[in-house]
C-alpha atoms as an extended CHARMM CRD file, in Angstrom:
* protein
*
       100  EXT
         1         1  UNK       CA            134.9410000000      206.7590000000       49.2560000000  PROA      1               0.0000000000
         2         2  UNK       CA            131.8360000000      207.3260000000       47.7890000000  PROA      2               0.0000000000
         3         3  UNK       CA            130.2030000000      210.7310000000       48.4790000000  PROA      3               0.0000000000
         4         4  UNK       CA            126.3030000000      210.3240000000       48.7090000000  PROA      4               0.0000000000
         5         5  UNK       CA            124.1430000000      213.0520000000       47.4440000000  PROA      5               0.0000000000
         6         6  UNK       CA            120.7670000000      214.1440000000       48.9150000000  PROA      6               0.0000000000
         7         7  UNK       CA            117.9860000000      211.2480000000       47.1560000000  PROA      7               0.0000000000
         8         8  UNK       CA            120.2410000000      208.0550000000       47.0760000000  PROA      8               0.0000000000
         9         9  UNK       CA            119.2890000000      205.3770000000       48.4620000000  PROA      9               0.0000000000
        10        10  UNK       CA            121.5370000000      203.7150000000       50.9690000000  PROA      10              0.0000000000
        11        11  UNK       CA            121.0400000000      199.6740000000       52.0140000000  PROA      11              0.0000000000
        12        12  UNK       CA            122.2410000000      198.6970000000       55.3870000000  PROA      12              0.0000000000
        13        13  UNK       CA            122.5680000000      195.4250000000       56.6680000000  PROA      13              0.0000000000
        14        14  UNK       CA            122.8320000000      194.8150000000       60.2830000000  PROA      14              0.0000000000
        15        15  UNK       CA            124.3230000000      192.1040000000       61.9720000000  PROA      15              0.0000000000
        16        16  UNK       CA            123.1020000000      191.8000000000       65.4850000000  PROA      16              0.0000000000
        17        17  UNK       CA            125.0580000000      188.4900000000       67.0720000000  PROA      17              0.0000000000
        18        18  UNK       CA            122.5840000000      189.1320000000       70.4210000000  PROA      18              0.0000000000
        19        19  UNK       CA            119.9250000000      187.9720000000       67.8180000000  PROA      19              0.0000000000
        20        20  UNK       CA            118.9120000000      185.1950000000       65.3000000000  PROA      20              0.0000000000
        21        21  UNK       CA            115.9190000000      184.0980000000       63.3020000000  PROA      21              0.0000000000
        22        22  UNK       CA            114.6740000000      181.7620000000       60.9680000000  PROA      22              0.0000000000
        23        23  UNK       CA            114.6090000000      183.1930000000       57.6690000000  PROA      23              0.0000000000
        24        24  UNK       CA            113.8780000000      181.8770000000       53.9520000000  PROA      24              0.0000000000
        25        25  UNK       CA            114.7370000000      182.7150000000       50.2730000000  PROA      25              0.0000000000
        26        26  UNK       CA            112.2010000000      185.5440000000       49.6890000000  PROA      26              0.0000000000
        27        27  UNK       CA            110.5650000000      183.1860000000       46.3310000000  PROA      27              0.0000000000
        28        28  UNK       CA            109.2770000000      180.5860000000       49.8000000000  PROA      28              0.0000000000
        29        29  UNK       CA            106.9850000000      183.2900000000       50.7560000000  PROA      29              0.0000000000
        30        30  UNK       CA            103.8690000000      183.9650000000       49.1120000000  PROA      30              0.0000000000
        31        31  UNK       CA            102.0200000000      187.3660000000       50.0750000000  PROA      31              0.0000000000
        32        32  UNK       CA             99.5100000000      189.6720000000       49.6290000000  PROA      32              0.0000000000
        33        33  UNK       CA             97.6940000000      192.2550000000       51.2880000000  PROA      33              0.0000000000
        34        34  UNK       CA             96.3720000000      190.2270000000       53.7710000000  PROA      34              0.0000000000
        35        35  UNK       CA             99.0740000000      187.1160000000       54.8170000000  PROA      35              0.0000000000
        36        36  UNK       CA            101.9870000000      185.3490000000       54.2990000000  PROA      36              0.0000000000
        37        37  UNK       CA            102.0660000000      181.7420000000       53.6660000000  PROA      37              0.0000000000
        38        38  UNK       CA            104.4880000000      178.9220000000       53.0390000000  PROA      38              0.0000000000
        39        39  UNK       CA            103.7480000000      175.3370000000       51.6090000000  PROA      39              0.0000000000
        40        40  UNK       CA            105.1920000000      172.7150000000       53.7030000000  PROA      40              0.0000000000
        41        41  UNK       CA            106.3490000000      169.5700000000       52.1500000000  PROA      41              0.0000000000
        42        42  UNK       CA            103.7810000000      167.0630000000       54.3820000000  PROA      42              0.0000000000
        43        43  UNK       CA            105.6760000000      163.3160000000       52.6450000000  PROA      43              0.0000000000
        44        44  UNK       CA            104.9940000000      161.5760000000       48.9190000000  PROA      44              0.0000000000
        45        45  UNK       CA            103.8870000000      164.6130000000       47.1720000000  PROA      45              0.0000000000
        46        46  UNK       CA            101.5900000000      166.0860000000       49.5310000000  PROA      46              0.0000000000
        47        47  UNK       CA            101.8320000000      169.8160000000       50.5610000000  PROA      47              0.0000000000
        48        48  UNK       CA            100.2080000000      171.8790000000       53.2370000000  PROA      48              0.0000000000
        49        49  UNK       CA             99.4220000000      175.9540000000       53.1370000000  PROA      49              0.0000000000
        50        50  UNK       CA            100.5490000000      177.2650000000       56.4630000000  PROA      50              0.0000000000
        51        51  UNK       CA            100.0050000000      181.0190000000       57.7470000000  PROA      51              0.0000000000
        52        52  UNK       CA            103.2230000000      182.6880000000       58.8700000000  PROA      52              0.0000000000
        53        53  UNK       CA            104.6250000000      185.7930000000       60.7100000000  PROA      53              0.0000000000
        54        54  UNK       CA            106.7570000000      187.6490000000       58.6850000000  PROA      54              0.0000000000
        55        55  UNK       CA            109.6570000000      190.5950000000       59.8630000000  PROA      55              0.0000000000
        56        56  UNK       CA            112.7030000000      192.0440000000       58.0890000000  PROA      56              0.0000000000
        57        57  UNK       CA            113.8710000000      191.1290000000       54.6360000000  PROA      57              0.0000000000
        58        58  UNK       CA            116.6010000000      192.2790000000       52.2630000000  PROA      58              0.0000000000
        59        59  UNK       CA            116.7470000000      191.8020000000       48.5930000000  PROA      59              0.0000000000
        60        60  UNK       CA            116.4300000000      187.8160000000       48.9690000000  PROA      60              0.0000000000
        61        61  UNK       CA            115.4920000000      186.8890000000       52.3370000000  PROA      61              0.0000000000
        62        62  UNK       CA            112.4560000000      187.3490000000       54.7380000000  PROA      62              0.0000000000
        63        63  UNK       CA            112.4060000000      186.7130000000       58.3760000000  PROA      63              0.0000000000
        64        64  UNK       CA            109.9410000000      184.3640000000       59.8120000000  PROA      64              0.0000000000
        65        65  UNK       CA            109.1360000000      185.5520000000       62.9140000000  PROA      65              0.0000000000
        66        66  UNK       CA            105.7690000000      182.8140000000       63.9840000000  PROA      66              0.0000000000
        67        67  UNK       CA            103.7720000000      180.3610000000       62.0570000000  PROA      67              0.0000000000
        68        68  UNK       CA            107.0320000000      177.2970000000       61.5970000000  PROA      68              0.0000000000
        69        69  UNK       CA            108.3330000000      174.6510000000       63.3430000000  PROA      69              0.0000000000
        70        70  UNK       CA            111.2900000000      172.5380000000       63.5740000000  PROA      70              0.0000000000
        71        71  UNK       CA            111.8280000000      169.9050000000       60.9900000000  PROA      71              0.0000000000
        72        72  UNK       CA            109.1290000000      171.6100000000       58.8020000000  PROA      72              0.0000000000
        73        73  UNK       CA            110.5130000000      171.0980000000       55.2550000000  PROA      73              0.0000000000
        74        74  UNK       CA            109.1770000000      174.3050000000       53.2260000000  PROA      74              0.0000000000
        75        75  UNK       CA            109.2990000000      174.5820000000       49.6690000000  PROA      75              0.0000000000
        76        76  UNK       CA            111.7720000000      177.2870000000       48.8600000000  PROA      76              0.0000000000
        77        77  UNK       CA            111.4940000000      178.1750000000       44.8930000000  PROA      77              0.0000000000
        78        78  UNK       CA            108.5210000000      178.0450000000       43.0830000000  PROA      78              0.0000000000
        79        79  UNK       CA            106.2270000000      178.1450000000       45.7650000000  PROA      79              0.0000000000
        80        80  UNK       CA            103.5220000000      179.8730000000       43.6920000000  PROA      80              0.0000000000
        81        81  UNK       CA            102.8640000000      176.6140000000       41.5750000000  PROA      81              0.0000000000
        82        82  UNK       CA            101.2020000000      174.5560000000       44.4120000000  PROA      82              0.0000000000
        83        83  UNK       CA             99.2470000000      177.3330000000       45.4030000000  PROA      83              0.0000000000
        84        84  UNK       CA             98.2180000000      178.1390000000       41.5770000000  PROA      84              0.0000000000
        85        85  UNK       CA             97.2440000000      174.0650000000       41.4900000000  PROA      85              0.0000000000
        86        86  UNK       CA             95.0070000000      174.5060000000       44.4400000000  PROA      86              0.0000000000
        87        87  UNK       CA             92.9020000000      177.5550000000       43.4350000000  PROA      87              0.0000000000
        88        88  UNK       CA             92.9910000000      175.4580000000       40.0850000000  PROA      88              0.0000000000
        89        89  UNK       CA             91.8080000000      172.7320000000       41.3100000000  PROA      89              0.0000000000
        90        90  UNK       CA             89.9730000000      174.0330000000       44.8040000000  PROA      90              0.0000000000
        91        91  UNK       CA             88.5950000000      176.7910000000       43.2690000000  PROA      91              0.0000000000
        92        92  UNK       CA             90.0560000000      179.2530000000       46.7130000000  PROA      92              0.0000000000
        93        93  UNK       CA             92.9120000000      180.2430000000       48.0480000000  PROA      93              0.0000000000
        94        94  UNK       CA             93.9070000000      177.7620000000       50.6260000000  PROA      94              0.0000000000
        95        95  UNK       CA             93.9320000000      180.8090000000       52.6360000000  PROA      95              0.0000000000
        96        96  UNK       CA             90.9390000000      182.7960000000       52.4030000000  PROA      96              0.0000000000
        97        97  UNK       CA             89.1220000000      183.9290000000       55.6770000000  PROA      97              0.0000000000
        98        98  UNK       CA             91.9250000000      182.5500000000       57.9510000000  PROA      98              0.0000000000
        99        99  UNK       CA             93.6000000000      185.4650000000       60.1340000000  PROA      99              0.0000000000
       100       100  UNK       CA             96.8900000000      185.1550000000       61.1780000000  PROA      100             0.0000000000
């Protein structure tokens, strides 16, 4: 076994069966300082910005704690490029003055 020495860092995952949550591939999630968003896949090619809650997340997943429902389809990798297109073409962050 693997003596630790004072400055590692140590990564602990917990598995709590009492509990579960919806959680998504940390790429879904777009943040900054102020929010967290997700696109949601709204049918032929159409996507909506929604605000979510955001908890816990380990090296490549991220709770979502509020902001979802079921049967929402989100887009899981590459999630930046539809928000890029809409400051593109929108000129704002799909985003900007909402609070969460």
């Amino acid at each position: 076994m693997a003596q630790l020495k004072p400055g590692m860092a140590v990564y602990v995952n917990v598995r709590n069966p009492g509990h579960s949550s919806l959680s998504l591939p940390i790429d879904a999630v777009l943040r900054d300082r102020k929010s967290a968003t997700v696109w949601i896949a709204m049918g032929h090619n159409r996507f909506k910005s929604q605000m979510v809650d955001v908890g816990v997340e380990n090296s490549d997943r991220i709770e979502i704690k509020s902001g979802l429902n079921d049967g929402n389809v989100i887009v899981k990798t590459g999630a930046y490029l539809p928000s890029s297109e809409y400051i593109f073409i929108k000129g704002a962050n799909p985003m900007s003055g909402l609070k969460m």
